[in-house]
N, C-alpha and C positions, 0 to 999 in steps of 0.2 A: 738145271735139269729140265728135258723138256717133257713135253705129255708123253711122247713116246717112249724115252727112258722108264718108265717107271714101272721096277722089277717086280716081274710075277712070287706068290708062295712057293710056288714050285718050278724054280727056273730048269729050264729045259721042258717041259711041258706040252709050252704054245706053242703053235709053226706057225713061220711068217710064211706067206704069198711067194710062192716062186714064181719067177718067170714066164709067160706063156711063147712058147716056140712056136710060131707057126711057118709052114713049110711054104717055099715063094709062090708054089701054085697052086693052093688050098684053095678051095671055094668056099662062096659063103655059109652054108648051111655047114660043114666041117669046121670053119674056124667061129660062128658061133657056139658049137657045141664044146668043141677044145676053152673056149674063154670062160665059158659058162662053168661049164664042167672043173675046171681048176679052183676059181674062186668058191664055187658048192662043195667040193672038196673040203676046200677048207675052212668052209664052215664048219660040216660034221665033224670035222679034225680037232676044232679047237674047242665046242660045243661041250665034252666034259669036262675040260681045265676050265672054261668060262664059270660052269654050273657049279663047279669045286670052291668057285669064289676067286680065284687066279686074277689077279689085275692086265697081265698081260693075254691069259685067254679073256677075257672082255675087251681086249682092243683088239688082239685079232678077230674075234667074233664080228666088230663093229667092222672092220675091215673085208672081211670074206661078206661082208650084207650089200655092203657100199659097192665093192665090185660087181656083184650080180647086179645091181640096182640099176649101174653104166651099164652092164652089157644088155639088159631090156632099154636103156636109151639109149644107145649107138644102133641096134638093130630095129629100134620102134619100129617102123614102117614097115621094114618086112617080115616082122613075126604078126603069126595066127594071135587077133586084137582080144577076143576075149580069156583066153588062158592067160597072156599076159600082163593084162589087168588084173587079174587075181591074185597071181602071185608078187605082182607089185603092190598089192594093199597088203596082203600078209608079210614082204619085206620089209613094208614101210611100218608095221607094227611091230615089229622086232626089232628095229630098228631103232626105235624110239626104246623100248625097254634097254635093252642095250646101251645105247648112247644114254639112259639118265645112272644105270651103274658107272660108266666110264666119266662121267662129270663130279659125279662122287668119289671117285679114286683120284682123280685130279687135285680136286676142291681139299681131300684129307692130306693127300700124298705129298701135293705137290705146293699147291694155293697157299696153304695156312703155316708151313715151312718157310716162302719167302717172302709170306705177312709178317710173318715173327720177327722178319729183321727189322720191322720199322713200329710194331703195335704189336699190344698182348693179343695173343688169340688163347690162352690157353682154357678160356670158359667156353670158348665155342666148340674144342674139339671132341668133348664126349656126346652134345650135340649130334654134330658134325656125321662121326663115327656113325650115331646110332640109325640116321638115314641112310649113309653106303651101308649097311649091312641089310636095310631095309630093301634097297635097291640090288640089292645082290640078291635078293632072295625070291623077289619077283622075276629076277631075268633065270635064275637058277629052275625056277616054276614052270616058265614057260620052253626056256630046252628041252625040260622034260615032259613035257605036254605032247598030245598026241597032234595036236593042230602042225608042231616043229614036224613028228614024223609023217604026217600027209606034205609039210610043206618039201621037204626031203626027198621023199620017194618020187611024188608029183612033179618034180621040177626037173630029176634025174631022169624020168623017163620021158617027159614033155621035150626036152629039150632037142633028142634023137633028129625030130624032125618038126621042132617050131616053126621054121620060117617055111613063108608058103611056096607052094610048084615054083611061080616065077621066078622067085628068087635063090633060093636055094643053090641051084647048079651054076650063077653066074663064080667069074673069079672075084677073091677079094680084091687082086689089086685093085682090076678096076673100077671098082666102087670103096675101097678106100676112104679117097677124096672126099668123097659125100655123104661119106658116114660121119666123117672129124669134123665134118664142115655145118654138118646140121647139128652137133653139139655145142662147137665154139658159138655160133653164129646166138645161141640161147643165154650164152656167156658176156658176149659183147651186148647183149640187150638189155642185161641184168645190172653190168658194168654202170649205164649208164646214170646209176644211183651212187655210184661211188663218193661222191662229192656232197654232201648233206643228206646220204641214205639214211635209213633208220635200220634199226638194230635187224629186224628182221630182215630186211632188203639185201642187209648186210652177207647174215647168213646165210641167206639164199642164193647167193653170188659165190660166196663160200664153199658152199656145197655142189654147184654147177661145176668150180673150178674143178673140184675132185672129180668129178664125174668125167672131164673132159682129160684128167691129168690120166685116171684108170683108162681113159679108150686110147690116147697116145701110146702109154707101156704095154698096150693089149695087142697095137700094130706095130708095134717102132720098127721091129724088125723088116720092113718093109722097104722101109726108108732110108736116108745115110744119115749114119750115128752124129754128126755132126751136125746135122739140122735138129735134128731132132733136140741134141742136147742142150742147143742153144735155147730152141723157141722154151722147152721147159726148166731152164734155170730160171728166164724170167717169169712162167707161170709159179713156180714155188716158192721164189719170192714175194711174189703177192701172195700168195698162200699162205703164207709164213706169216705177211702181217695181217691178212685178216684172222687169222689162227690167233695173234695173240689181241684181237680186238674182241674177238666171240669169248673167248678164255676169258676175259675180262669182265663180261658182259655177263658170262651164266655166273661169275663168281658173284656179281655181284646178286642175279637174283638166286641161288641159293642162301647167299647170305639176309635175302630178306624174308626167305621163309624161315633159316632160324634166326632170327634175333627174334621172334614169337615166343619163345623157350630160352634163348640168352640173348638180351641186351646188347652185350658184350659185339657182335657181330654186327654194329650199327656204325662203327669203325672201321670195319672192314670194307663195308658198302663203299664209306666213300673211297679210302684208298685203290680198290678195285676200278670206279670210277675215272680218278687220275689216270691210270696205266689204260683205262680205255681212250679216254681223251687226247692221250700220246699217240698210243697207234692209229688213231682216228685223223691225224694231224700230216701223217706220214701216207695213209690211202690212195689220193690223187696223183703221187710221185709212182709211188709204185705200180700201178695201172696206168700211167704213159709210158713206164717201161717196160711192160708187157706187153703193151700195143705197138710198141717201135719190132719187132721181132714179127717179120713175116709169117703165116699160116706154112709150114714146109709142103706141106701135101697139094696146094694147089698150083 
């Protein structure tokens, strides 16, 4: 099973991300607003299945953050710089709460399930337990916090017309190019840790890649579905393994904050570690195969 299967309390609940449509001659200040606009959607969308404790509203939660996160980095340069630093430090704090729920649903749901085939875990999971409920109750806090409804309302009407005169009335198409290009280009820089990175390098490459994967399905329609589909099979492939090397990686440090409280999870350390040192071995392959797959847009 993987992080994304794991069913919500209340299936049917959550909404996942629909696709964003944009019209071939849309300009940019329009198709920021459309991108923006959809992913804030569905944030507030899934904002009380999240707060209910929903495992799947906490990943879409984490999802509708990440997306707005991309569209302030595809559009950095031509949005108005100090609103958008704001609500990029208030993304990025939500985002964190968020993302330590969705590690804990992982780590109980998913981690300590396919620990079991190989080591006991059964002392770690009331453990376990008692922090994702901890962490579900901080991120439950802060949905309902008034800072979530300034971030909300503020971002909904900021958006109208973030990007400044210059930019605003050009076409997307074309500028396109230069928007995908100034995200990959942060990507291939990051990349170049791939090969004896550290964990954090790791992640941060990680998380670029998403970032680059949300501005591709944000244009694709621009472009021929063919190119498009090819350059991102081999992005998600990499994906995929640095996905199960990060997975790997927080298992192992939530399992050294409990073993404080069970022992028991000093086993799990290191098995977590093995499954990182795998996909850590396999890295380099799959980032030359991401990098053989031309840029479509230029």
């Amino acid at each position: 099973m993987a992080p994304d299967d794991i069913a919500g309390e209340a299936e049917g609940g959550a909404r996942k991300a629909a696709p964003v449509d944009l019209p071939e001659n849309v300009l940019l200040g329009e198709a920021f607003r459309e991108i923006a606009g959809s992913a804030l959607g569905d944030l507030l969308g899934n904002a009380p299945v999240a707060a209910a404790g929903d495992p799947e509203g906490v990943h879409q939660v984490r999802i509708a953050i990440r997306r707005l996160r991309a569209a302030l980095l595809l559009f950095r340069r031509e949005l108005d710089p100090e609103p958008a630093a704001r609500f990029e430090a208030e993304l990025k704090r939500l985002g964190q709460i968020s993302g330590a729920a969705r590690d804990w649903d992982v780590f109980c749901v998913q981690t300590l399930r396919d620990a079991d085939k190989d080591i006991d875990v059964s002392a770690v999971r009331p453990v376990a337990e008692a922090r994702r409920q901890a962490a579900h109750r901080q991120l439950g806090e802060a949905l309902q916090a008034s800072s979530f409804s300034w971030l909300v309302l503020g971002f909904s009407a900021w958006i109208e017309g973030a990007l400044t005169a210059p930019f605003r009335e050009l076409p997307l198409r074309e500028e396109a190019g230069a928007l995908l290009g100034r995200v990959e280009r942060k990507v291939l820089k990051q990349g170049k840790h791939v090969d004896g990175g550290s964990v954090e390098e790791l992640h941060a490459l990680r998380k670029s890649l998403k970032k680059l994967r949300y501005a591709i399905e944000s244009l694709a329609g621009l472009y021929r579905r063919k190119q498009v589909r090819a350059y991102l099979h081999g992005l998600k492939a990499l994906q995929q393994r640095l996905g199960v090397f990060n997975d790997a990686a927080v298992t192992a440090q939530l399992a050294e904050g409990v073993a404080e409280e069970s022992p028991a999870a000093t086993a799990l350390i290191y098995w977590s570690r093995l499954r990182r040192d795998e996909a850590l071995a396999d890295l380099p392959r799959s980032w030359k195969r991401f990098r053989r797959e031309p840029s479509f847009w230029d």
